[in-house]
N, C-alpha and C positions, 0 to 999 in steps of 0.2 A: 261886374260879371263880364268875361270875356265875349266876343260879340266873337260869332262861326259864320258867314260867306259861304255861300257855296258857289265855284266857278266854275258857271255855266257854259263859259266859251273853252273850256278844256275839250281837246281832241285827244281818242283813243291812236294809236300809229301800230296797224297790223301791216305786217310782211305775210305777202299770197306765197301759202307755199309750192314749194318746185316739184317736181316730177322728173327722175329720171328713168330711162329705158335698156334693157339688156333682153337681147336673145341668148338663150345658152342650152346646148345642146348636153342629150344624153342619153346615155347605151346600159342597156340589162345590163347587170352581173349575173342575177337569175333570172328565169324563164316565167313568162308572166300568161294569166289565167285574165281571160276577160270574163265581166260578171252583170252585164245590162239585165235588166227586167224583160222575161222576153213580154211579143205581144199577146200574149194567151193570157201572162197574170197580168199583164195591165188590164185587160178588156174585164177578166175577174172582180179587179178591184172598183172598175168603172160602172159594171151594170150586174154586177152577182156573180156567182158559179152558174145557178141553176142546177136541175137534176141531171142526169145524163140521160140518154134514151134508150133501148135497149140495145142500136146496134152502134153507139158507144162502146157500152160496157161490154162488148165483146171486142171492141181495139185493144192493139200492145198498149202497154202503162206508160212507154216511153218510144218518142222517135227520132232519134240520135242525131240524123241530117238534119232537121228543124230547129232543135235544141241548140246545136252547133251554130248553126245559121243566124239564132237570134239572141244567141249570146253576148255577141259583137256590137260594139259603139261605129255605127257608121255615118259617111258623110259623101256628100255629092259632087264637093268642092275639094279643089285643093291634089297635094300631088297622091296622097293614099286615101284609099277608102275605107281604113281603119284608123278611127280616131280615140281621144281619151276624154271624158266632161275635165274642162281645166280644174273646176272646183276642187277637184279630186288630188291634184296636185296642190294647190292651195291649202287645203288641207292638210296637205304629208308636211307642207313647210310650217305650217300652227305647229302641228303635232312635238314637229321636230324640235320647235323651240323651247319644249319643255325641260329639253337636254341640251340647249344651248345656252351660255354664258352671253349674259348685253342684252337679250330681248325674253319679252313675253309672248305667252302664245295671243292676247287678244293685240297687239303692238304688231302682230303679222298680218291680221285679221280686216287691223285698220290703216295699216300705212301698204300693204302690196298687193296689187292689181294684179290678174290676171285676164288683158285685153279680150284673148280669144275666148268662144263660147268652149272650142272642141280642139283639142292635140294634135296633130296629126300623127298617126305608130307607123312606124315601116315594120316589115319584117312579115314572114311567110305563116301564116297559122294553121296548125290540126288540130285535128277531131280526139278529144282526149275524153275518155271514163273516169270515173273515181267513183269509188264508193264513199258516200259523204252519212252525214247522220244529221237529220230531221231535228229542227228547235221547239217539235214537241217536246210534251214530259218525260215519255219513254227513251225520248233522243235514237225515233226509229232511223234504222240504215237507209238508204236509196243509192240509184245510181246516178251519178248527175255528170251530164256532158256538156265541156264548154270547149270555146275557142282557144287553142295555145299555140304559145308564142316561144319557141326555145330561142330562138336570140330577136331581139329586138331595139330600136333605139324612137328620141323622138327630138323634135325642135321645141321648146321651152319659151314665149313672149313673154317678159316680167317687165311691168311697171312697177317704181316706188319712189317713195317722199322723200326725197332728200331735201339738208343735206345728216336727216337722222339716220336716215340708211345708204348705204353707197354701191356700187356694181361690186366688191369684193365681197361684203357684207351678206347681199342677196344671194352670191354663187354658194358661198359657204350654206349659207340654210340649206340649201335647194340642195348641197352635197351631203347635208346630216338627212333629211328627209330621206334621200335617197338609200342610206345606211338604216336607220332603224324605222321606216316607213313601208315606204315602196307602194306601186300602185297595183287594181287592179283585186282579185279573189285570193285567198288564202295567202294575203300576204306579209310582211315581216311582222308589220303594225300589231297582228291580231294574236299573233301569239306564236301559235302551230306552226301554220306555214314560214316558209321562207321564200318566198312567191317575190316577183315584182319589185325587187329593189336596183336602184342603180348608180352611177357613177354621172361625175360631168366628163367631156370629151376631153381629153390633155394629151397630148403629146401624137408623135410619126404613128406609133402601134393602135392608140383609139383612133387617129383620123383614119387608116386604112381599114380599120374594123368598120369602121362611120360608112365607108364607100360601098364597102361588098353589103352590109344590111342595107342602105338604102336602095339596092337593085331588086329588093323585093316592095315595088311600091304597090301604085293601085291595079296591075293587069296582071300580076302575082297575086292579089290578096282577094279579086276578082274571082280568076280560076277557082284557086283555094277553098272559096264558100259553097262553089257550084260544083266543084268533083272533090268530095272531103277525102284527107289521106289520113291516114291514125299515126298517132305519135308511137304507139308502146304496143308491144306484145299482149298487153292484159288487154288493152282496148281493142285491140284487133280482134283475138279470143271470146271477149262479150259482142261486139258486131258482128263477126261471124255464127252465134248461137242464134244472135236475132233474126238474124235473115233466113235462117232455115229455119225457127219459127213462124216466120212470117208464109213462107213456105208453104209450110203444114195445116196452118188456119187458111189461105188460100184453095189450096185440093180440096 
């Protein structure tokens, strides 16, 4: 009967793996919707609705500067005070690798980093209407105001594992995400919209595109919150009803 050993002084020999780093910059093709929670439904979700009181229920339904104002991902730091949750870009790069050849979406999931907490967005935003429709049953209408962005660009921090993944490798995701992804409300990903999608920076014509966006940093995007300007004629049309509403319930 063959006699089995087991060799006890065998060593395992792992190689610690590597990390390499890229910044990589990038500019809307379209014009992007920002879409935070404001702090009304957070507070909702935190301690209830409650009932309203009576001189509630005789408020507008909607107050467009506020809504506008809390739409936005902001930050304290840094050169803009419009920022993105990185996740969200992490995200658009999963997303994207379900249309990419060589990677998985959970392979993006677990081999690339994204260091920052928050994006930083250049770019100047207004006060935009839409009539949207409610994820009740009824799928009722409303009018919903957010922050927009008609041109905008951002700086991009990626960490990853190499040497499975490499700085060509990463740009490309990050330029399919950008293609059928995009960030931010109603945007490629979701179907409807075409919101939020973008490009990497390449060549003389993006880097001067790159230059004139980023002169709208943080004492641009400051102003902007604090005197809101309307993107579009419908918008302006429904602000202008409300204020002479507002008007009328004041006399």
């Amino acid at each position: 009967m063959a006699k089995i050993e087991n060799n006890t002084n065998a060593t395992l020999s792992i190689d610690a793996l590597k990390q390499g780093r890229v910044t990589l910059r990038i500019i809307g093709n379209t014009p992007m919707f920002f879409n935070a929670m404001s702090v009304k439904a957070k507070r909702t979700l935190l301690i209830g609705g409650g009932k309203k009181t009576a001189a509630e229920k005789k408020e507008l339904k909607h107050d467009p500067e506020s809504e506008y104002q809390a739409s936005v991902y902001k930050t304290n730091i840094g050169p803009t005070m419009l920022c993105f949750p990185a996740p969200g870009i992490k995200n658009a790069m999963a997303t994207a690798a379900l249309v990419t050849d060589g990677i998985k979406k959970t392979d993006v999931q677990r081999l690339i980093f994204l260091p920052q907490e928050k994006v930083s967005i250049w770019g100047k935003p207004y006060l935009r209407m839409d009539v949207v429709r409610s994820a009740d049953m009824n799928r009722t209408p409303d009018i919903r105001t957010r922050a927009f962005l008609p041109r905008w660009c951002a700086e991009v921090d990626i960490a990853f594992v190499t040497p499975t993944l490499s700085v060509h490798s990463v740009a490309h995701l990050l330029m399919n995400a950008g293609v059928v992804c995009g960030i931010g409300d109603f945007r490629q990903e979701k179907g409807k919209g075409s919101y939020g999608t973008f490009r990497l920076v390449a060549g003389e014509q993006d880097e001067a595109e790159w230059a004139e966006i980023t002169k709208e940093a943080r004492d641009v995007q400051e102003a902007a919150l604090a005197n809101p300007e309307t993107h579009d004629e419908e918008t302006r049309e429904l602000w202008a009803m409300l204020r002479q509403e507002r008007i009328r319930r004041a006399a």
